[in-house]
Residue, then its C-alpha position, 0 to 999 in steps of 0.5 A: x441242628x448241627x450246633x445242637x447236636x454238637x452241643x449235646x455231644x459236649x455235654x455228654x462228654x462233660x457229664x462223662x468228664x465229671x463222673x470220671x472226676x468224681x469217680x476218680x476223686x471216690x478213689x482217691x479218697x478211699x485210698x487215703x481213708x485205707x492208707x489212714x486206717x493201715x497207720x492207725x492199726x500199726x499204732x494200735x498194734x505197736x501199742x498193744x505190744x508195748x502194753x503187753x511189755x509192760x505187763x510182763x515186765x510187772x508181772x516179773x517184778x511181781x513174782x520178784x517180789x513175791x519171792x522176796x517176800x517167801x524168803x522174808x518169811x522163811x527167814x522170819x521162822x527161822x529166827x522166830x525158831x532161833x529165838x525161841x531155842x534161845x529163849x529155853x536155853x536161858x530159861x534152862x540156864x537160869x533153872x540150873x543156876x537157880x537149882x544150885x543156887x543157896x537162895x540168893x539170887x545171881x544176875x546171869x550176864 
């Protein structure tokens, strides 16, 4: 009976031995799943800023062109401007030089 008795006691204190093992064991695991989850969520949050960089920097680069792209066309008037004031003053030229002319046609360099 004593041997019984005995043997019940170890047993409990196997099983109580065990569960603190496993509880132990749960713990442990939980930690590492919590540690795992914080790098992951470092990585995702360097990433994330890194994205939001590159975005910015396009952006700027974007409005760079875009403005590049505003002077190129207001540069393009102009010279369409200028064009065309050349354009009259020769016309203007050749009316002159032809009004005065005796009817004989004269190259105009």
């Amino acid at each position: 009976m004593v041997y019984q008795a005995a043997d019940l006691f170890r047993s409990i204190e196997d099983r109580a031995r065990a569960g603190e093992a496993r509880a132990e064991a749960a713990e442990q695991a939980q930690l590492e799943i919590i540690a795992a989850t914080e790098r992951k969520l470092r990585d995702a949050s360097r990433a994330l800023e890194e994205a939001r960089r590159r975005i910015e920097s396009q952006q700027e680069q974007l409005d760079a062109a875009e403005f590049r792209a505003q002077a190129a066309e207001a540069e393009a008037r102009e010279a369409r401007q200028s064009l065309a004031l050349v354009e009259d003053a020769i016309r203007r030229r050749l009316l002159l030089t032809s009004g005065h002319d005796d009817g004989r046609s004269t190259a105009v360099a």
